[in-house]
N, C-alpha and C positions, 0 to 999 in steps of 0.2 A: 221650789220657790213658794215663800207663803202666799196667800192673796193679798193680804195690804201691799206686800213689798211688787204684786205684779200690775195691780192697781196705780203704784207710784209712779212704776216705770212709765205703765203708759202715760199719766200725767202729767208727767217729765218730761217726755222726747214726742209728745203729738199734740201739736199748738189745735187741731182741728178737734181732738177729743174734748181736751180739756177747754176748748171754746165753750162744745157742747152741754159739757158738765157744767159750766157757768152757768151760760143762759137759761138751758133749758131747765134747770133743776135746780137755779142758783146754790150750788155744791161746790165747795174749794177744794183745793187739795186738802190743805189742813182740815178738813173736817171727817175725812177719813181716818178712820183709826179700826184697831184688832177685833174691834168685840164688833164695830155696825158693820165690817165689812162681808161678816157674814150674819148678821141678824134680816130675816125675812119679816119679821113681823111690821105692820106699821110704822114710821118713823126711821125703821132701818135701812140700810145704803145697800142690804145683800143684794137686789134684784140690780141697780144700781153699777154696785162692783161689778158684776158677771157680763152688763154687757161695754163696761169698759173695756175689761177682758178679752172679751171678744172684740172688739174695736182695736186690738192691741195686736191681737193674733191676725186680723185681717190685714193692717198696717206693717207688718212683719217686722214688731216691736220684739215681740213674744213669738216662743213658740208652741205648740201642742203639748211640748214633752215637759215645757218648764210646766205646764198648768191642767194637765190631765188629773192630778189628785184633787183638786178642788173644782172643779168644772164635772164631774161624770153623772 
């Protein structure tokens, strides 16, 4: 699974995630895309995405095995 597409998912199917990513970071869905979702520098959503990810895999959106390539 890529990361944007594991990113969606959870923004998809977890009203509490994607609360968070509102509020807290005023961050839409749509403003995710390929390149910031793993850009760490300044401005980017890498750090962002990961712990959506992780909020994804806690929620048992996601599992380990879809996102062990981009998490390690």
């Amino acid at each position: 699974m890529e990361k944007l597409e594991a990113v969606q998912k959870v923004l998809r199917f977890s009203d509490a995630t994607r609360e968070w990513v509102t509020k807290e970071h005023s961050i839409y869905f749509d403003d995710f895309d390929e390149h910031n979702v793993n850009d760490y520098e300044p401005g980017g959503y890498g750090d962002l995405a990961d712990e959506v990810v992780q909020k994804g895999i806690q929620e048992s959106i996601l599992d380990d095995e879809d996102v062990d390539e981009f998490l390690s």
